[in-house]
N, C-alpha and C positions, 0 to 999 in steps of 0.2 A: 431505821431503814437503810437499808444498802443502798447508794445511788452506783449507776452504772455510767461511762461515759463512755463515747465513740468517737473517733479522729480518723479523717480521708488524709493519709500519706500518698504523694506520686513517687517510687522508686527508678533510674533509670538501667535499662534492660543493656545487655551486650551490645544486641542489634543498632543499639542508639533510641528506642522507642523508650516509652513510659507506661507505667501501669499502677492502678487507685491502689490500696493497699487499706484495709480497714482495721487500722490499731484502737483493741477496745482496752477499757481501761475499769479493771471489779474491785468495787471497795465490800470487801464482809464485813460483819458484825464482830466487832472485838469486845470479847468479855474479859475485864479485868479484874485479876481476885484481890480484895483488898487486904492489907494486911494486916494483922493481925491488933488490936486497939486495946491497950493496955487502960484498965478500966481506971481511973483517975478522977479526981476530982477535979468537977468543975471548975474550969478557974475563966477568969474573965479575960477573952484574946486582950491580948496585947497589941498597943495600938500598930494597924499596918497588918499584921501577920495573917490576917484572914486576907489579902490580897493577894499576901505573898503567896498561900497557899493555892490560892485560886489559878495563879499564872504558875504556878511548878503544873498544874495538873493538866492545864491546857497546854504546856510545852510537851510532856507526854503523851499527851495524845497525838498530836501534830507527829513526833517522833516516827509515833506504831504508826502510823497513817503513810507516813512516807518511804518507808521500811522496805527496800528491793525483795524484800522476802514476799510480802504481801502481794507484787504488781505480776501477771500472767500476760504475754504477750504470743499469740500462737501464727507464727510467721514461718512456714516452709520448715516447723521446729515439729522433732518427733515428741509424742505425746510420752510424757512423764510420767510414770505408772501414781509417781506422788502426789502429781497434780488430779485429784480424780475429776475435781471441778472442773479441770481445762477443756477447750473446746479444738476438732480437729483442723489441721494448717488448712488452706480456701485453695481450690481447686485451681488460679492462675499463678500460688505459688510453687504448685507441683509442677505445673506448666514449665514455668523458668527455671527449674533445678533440671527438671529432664534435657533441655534445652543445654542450659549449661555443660550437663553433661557429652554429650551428642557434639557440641565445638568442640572439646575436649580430644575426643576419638576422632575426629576429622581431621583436625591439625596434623594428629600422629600420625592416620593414614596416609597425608598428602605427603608426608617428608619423606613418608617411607617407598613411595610412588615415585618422589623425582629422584631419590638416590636410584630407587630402578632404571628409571628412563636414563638419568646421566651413565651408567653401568652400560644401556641399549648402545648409547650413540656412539660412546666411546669404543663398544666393539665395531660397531657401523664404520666408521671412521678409521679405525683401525685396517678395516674390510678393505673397504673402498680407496684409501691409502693402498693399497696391495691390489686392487683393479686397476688405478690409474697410474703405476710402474708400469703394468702387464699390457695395458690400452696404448700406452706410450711409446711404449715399444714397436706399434703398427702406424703411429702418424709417418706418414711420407716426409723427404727432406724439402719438398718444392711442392705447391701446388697454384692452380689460376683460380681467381674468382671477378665476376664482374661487379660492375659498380655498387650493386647492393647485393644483397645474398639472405636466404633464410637460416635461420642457425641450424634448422634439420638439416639440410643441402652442405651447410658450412662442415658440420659434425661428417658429414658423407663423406666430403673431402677430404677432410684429417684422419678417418677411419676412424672413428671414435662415437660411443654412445650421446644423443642431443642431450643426458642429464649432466653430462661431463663438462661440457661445452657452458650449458645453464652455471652448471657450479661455480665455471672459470669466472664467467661473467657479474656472478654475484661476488665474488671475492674480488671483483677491479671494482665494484662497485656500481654496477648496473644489473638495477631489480626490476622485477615487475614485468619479465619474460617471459613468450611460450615457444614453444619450436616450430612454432607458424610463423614469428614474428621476423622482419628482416633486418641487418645489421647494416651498415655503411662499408666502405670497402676500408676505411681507415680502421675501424673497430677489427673488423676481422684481422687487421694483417697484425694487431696487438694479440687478439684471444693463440692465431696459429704462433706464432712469437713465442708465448709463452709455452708450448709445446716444442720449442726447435725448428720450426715449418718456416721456411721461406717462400711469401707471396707475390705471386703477381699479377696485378691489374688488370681486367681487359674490359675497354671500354665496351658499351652497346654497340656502337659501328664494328669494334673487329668480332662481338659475337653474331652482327648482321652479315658478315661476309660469309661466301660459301668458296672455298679454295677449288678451283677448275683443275679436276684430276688430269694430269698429261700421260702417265702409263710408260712405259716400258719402249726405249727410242726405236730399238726394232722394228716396235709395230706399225712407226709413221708411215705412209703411201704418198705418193703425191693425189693433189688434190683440183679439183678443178678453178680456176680462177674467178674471184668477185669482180666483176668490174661493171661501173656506175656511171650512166650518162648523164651529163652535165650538158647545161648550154642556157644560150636567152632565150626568151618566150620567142616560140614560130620560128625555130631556127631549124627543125628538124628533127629534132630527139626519137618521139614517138614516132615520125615516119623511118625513119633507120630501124628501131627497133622491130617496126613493121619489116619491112626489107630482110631483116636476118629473120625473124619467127616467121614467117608469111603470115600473119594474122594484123587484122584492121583494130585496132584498139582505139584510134582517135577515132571515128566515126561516133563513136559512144560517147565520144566527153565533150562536156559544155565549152564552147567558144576556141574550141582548137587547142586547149592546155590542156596537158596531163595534171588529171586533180590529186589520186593519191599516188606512195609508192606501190609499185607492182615490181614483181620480182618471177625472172624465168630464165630457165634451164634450155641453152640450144647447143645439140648435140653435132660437132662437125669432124669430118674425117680427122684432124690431128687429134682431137682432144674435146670435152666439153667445154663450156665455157657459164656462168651465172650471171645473168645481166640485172641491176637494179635500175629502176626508170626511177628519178627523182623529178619532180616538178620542176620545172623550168621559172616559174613566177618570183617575183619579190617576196610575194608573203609566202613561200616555204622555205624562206632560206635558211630556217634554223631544223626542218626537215630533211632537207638536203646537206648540212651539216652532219648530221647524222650518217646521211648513208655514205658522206667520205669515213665517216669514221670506221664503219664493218666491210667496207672494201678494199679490194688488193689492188686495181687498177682503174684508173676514171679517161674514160673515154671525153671529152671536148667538144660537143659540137659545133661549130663558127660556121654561120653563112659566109661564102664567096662573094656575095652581091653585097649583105649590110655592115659586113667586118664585125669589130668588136664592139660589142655592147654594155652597158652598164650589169645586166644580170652575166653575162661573161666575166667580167673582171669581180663579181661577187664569186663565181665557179672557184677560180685561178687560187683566188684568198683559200677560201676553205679547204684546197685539194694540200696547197700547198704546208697548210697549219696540219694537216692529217699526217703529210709526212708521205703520201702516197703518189706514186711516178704516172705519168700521165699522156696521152697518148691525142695529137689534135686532130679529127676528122672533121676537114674542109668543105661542109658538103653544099649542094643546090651547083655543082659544077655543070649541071645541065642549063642555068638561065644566062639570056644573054647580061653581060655584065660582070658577069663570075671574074673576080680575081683574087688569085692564091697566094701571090705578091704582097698586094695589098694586106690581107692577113697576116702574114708572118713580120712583118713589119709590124702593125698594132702590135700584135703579141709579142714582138720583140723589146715593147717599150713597158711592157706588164711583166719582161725578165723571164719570158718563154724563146728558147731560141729552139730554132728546127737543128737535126742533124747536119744540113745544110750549108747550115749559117754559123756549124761550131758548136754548138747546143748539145744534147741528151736527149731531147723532146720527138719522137718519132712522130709528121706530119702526113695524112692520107687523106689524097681528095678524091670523091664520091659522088654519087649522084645518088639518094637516098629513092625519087620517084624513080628515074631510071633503073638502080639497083645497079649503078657500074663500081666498082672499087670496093666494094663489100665483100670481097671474099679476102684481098687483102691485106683490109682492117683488118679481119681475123685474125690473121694468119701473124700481124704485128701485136694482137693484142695475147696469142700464145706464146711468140717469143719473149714476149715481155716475163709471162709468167714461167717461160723457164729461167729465164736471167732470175725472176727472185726463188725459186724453190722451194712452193707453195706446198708443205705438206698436212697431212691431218693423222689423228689417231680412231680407227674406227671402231676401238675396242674398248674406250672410256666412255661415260659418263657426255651426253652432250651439254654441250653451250651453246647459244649462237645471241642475235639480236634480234628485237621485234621492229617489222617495217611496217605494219599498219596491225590494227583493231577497232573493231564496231563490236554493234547488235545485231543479230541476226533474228528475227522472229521463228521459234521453235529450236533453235541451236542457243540462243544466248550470246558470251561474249566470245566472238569466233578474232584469234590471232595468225594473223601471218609473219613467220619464225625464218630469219635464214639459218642453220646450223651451221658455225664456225670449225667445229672439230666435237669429237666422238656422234658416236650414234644413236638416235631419237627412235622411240621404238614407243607401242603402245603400250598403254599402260602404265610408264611411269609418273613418276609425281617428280612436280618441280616446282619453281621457283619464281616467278617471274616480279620483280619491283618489291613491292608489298602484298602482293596477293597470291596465294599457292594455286597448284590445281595440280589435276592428273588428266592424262593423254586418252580421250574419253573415241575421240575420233581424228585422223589425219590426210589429208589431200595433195596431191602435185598440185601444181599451178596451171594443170588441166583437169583437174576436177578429181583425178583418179585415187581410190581410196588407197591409202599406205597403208601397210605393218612396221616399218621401217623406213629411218632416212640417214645417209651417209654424210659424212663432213661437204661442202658446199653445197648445200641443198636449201631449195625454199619451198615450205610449208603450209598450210592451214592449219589449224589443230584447236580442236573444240574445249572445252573442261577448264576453263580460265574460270576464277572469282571475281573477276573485274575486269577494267578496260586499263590496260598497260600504256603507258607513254609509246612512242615511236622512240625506237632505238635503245628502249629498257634492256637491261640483261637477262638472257633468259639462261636456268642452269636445271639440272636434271638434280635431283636427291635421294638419299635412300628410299624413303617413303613418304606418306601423304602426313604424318604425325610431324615429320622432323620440318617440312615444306610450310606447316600451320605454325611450326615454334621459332621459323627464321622470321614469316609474313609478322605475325605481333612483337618481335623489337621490331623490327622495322618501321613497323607502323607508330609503337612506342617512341621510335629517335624522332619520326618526321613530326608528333605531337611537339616532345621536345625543343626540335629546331625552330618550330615554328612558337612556341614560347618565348624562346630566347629571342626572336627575331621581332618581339611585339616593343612597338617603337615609344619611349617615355619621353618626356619632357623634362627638360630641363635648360637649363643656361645656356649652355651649348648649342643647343637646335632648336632656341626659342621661337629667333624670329623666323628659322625653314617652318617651324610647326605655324608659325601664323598666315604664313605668306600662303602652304598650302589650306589652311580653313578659308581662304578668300578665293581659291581654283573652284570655278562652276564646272562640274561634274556631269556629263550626259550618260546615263546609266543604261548598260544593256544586258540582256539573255542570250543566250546564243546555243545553238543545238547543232546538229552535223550529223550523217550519217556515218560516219567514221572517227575517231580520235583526232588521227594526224589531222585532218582538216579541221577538227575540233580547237584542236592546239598550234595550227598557223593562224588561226584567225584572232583568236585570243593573243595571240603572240605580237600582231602586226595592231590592232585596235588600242592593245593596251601603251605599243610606242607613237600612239597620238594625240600628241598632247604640248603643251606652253604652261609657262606661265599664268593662262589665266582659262584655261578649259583643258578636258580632256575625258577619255572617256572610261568610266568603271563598269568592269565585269561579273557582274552581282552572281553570275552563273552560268557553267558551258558545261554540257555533254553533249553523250550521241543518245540518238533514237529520237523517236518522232515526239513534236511539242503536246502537253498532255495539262492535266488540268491543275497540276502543282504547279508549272511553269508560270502557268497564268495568274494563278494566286501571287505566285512570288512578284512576278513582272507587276500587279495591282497593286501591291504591298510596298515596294520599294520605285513605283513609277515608272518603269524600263520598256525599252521596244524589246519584242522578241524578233530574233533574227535566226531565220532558220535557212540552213544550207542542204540542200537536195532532201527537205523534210519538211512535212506539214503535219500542222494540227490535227487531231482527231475529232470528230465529230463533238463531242464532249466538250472537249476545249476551243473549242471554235466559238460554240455559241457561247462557254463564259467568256470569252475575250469581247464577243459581241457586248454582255451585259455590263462588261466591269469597263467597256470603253479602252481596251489594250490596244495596241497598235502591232499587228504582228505581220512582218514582212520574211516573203520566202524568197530566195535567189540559188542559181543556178552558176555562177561564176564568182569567184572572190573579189578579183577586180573590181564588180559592180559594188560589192557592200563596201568596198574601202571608198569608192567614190562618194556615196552616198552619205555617208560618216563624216566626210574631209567636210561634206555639204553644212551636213547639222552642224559638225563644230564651228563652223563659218559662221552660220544665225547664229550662235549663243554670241558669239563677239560682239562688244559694247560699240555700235557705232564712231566711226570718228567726226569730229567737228572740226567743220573748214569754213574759214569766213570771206566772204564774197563783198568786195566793197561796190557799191550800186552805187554814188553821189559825194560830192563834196560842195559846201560852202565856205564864205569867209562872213564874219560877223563881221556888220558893219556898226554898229550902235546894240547897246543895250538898254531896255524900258525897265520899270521896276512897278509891276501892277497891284494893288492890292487885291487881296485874297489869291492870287497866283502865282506871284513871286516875281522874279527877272524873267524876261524871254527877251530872245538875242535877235535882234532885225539882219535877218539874212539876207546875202546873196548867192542864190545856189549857180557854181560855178560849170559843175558837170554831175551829166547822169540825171537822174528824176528821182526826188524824195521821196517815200511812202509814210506813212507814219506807224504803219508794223516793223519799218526798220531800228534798227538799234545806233547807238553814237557812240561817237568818239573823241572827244576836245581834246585840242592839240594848242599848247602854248609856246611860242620858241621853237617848234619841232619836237616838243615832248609832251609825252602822253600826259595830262592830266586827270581824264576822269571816263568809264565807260560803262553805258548803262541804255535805258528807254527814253522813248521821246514821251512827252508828257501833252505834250500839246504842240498841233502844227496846227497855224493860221494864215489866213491870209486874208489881208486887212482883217477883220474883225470876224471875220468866217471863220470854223475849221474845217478845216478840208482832209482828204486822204491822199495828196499828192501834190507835189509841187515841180513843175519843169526848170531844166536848164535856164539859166538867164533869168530867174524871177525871181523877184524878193517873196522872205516869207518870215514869219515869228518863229521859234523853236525853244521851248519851255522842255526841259533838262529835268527828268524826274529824281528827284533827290538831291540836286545837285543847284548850288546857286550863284556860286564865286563864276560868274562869264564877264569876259572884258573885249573890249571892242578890241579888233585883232587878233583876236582865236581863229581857228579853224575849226572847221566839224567835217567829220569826215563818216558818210551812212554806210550801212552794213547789212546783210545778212548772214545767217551761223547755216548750213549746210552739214546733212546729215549725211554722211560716206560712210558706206558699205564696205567693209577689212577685210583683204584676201587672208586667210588662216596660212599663217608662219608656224611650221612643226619645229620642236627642239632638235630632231633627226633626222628630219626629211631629209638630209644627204647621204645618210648614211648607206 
């Protein structure tokens, strides 16, 4: 019988896998012819040779047995037409031969694919090589860019495609680019570099400026004169400016001061003239600042009766830092008392001298109730302005300054504008600080609606996005696009600046940083119905302050107090302080619920009083000690469970025993503390008079020797008047 066997080989595949592989192994039936046996006689084996024979015929078989001829193995092998017995190759060897084949053809194809593509790029490249000669040739020799830049923007500039730009970039070796993406100004000035392009820098500030067109000198006119009255509180101001407008303006305002600036146009036979009224108080003095800054000429005004004053010598400073000539009206020449003498002398000692006296300074005295010397004035404050030769361009572009802004209910944030030079017309779009607008509606300073305003004029003008500082710059632009792309850098630097300005710690300004975490802080709100008064009050609050209190301004605007206020004032603990505005119903009654404290006022004066008040409470008491009694120790006892008590005789005054001690040896302090125990004789008592012996038991304290002194006290709690860092100022 034939035996069959079977054997599981694993082969490994290309891929790196394995596969069973079944190698059978057929043994046939071998028929052997025997040869042919020469008929002999019997003879008897010889000893051994029937063995031998036995192993020759088993080594032959073994032979044919193992015979490669005999063994069929049918492995991915075509069928033998001589093998009829064979069986056909197993269906995962045909698998692997097609397979085989198939990498085969794929290899070939991929090589013949990347010679194509190196063929492509190589032209590409060639191409492209031959665009960027031709691209090259259109870069500029000079261009500007600011401190970052997108590579789209950048590529605009160099006149060149953004993949060009890309390419450069990747060949310095910065990947991972898109033409959205923005570059630093160092990188750009390498990419244009490498093009021939010389770059230059311009910071965010010169791309926040807007250059004030001046126009063609021809078209200057002369222009009417700014001029701004100055003076100390109740000296005059608003009554003068009454006097020249006939119009009552103080009647209107709180405690006889001019609150904000107001600005107006008064037309007289030589010529016009623009009056700015600046507040006369301390706390506008950084308002009044301003308005030296946008005027040509500052009016003085000095009582004849009170002479110079401390907000007068604040005037003098500021006109004089402005650079602007100045003209002193001596007025109240109606009250007995009046001397004009007397003033020119003060102000000669503040380095004002009259024409008089030598001086520059044209001096006019007046009677402002009267209305005597007013026409004058005028008449000195137009020769002034022909001596400087005020002109304007009314064919450009305006500029001027803002003197006040608020909220107005149903208008929004309404600005009052003086135009400096060119002319303001409806319509256009401008500029103002960080926030654009366009010229939506315009007013005199009698209500009357404009289409137009010439160089010295002052405005109303509606269409603001916000509420502008006092004394911002205001400028006219092409349009409302170019006015939104100045207002965001702008707004972008002030982020900036105020990054930069965020205060770290370190070595340096350790112990400033400690000393201020020990300042008690009285935290306020504050609202206005206008800006400028917004921002003197803030201005004057926040310079009060020491050492060891002062006050923080958690939040100030204009418009009436409302129900964020109030959250905010709960949140952070603050008074709300509202100037000529009150809460709304709303907010009222949350300030009721949340326990705020919100106070309205009607003068500035009052809330700076009130302020100096509270920082006064917050001051730590001072301690003053009051000496009430002396004794001299006559003897010391030594008691058990009580220790020493000193057998006094109190010399002066009357002992208490809530008083405190003092032991004195030789005239020097030894020890100072509580009485522990006052007796007398064997009693204690609460008081001891002059002239009486008495016990005095020393708490803590036991070293007493006869010849001490003791000397009683009380510590006294005193009230600290509040000392400002700048109250002189």
């Amino acid at each position: 019988m034939a035996e069959d066997t079977a054997k599981i080989k694993l082969r490994k595949n290309v891929d790196g896998s394995t596969t069973k592989v079944v190698v059978k192994k057929v043994a046939k039936k071998v028929k052997l012819k025997k040869p042919p046996v020469k008929k002999e006689k019997k003879q008897a084996p010889a000893a051994g040779s029937e063995a031998k024979a036995g192993a020759e015929k088993k080594d032959k078989n073994q032979a044919s047995a193992s015979s490669p001829k005999k063994r069929k193995i049918f492995v991915a092998k075509k069928k033998n037409k001589k093998d009829e017995g064979g069986m056909p190759p197993s269906q995962k060897a045909l698998n692997y031969h097609k397979k085989q084949q198939h990498n085969q053809f794929k290899h070939k194809y991929k090589r013949e694919e990347v010679l194509e593509e190196e063929k492509k790029i190589e032209k590409l490249e060639s191409s492209t090589a031959k665009n960027d000669v031709n691209e090259a040739a259109n870069v500029p020799d000079k261009i500007e860019v600011p401190e970052t830049i997108s590579i789209k923007n950048l590529a605009q500039k160099l006149n060149l495609k953004a993949a060009t730009v890309l390419k450069k970039l990747f060949s310095l070796g910065v990947m991972n680019l898109t033409v959205n993406d923005t570059v630093d100004a160092e990188s750009a000035v390498i990419v244009a570099g490498e093009f021939n392009c010389e770059v230059k820098v311009i910071s965010l500030a010169e791309q926040s400026k807007v250059e004030a067109e001046k126009g063609r000198e021809k078209d200057y006119v002369a222009r009417a004169p700014v001029v701004t009255v100055m003076g100390h509180v109740d000296h005059g101001k608003t009554a003068l400016l009454d006097a020249i407008r006939d119009s009552n303006v103080i009647a209107g305002e709180s405690g006889g001061i001019t609150q904000h600036i107001g600005a107006y146009k008064v037309k007289n036979k030589k010529g016009d003239i623009l009056f700015i009224d600046t507040p006369g108080h301390a706390a506008f003095s950084e308002m009044r600042a301003r308005g030296a800054d946008v005027t040509d000429i500052v009016i003085l005004v000095v009582s004849a009766v009170d002479g110079v004053k401390p907000q007068t010598v604040e005037a003098i400073n500021h006109t004089k830092a402005a650079g602007v000539p100045f003209i002193v009206a001596v007025n109240k020449m109606d009250l007995d008392g009046a001397d004009p003498e007397k003033v020119k002398k003060e102000l000669s000692e503040q380095g004002v001298l009259s024409e008089e006296w030598g001086g520059e300074v044209i001096f006019q005295n007046i009677s402002a109730v009267k209305k005597t010397g007013i026409q004058g004035l005028l008449e000195a404050v137009l020769l002034q302005a022909d001596m400087l030769e005020l002109k304007g361009n009314p064919k450009v572009k305006a500029m001027g300054y803002v003197l006040e802004s608020k909220v107005v209910k149903g208008k929004g944030h309404v600005v009052s504008v003086i135009i400096k030079n060119g002319t303001l017309k409806k319509g256009d779009a401008y500029i103002c600080g960080k926030f654009p607008g366009k010229i939506r509606a315009m007013f005199d300073d009698q209500g009357q609606s404009l289409q137009k305003a010439g160089p010295s004029s002052a405005v109303e003008i509606i269409g603001l996005s916000g509420s502008a500082a006092a004394g911002e710059l205001f400028q006219v632009v092409a349009d409302e696009k170019e006015a939104k792309k100045i207002a965001e850098r702008r707004e972008q630097l002030e982020k900036e600046n105020k990054a930069q300005n965020v205060k770290t710690v370190n070595m340096s300004n350790l112990f400033d940083t400690l000393q201020d975490s020990k300042i008690t802080e009285y935290k306020v709100l504050i609202k206005a119905d206008v800006y400028g008064s917004v921002e003197a009050i803030k201005g004057t609050l926040q310079k009060m302050q020491n050492n060891e209190v002062r006050i923080s301004v958690m939040h100030a605007a204009t418009g009436a107090i409302n129900e964020h206020d109030i959250n905010l004032a709960a949140t952070s603990d603050a008074l709300v302080i509202g100037f000529k505005v009150k809460p709304n119903n709303k907010a009222r009654k949350l300030a009721e619920q949340a326990g705020v404290v919100v106070k309205q006022y009607n003068v500035i004066y009052e809330i700076i009083d009130d302020m100096k008040e509270a920082l006064a409470g917050m001051l730590k008491s001072e301690e003053k000690e009051k000496i009430i009694a002396g004794a001299e120790v006559k003897d010391v006892f030594n008691i058990s469970g009580v220790g020493k008590i000193a057998g006094c005789l109190v010399t002066e005054g009357k002992v208490k025993k809530s008083n405190k001690v003092k032991l004195y040896r030789d005239n020097t302090l030894q020890y100072s503390g509580d009485i522990a125990s006052l007796r007398r004789y064997k009693d204690e008592v609460k008081e001891v008079a002059s002239g009486t012996e008495c016990g005095v038991a020393i708490k803590d304290y036991q070293d007493i020797k006869s010849g001490d002194y003791l000397e009683f006290y009380e510590v006294e709690q005193v009230k600290r008047t509040l000392e400002l860092d700048n109250q002189n100022e």
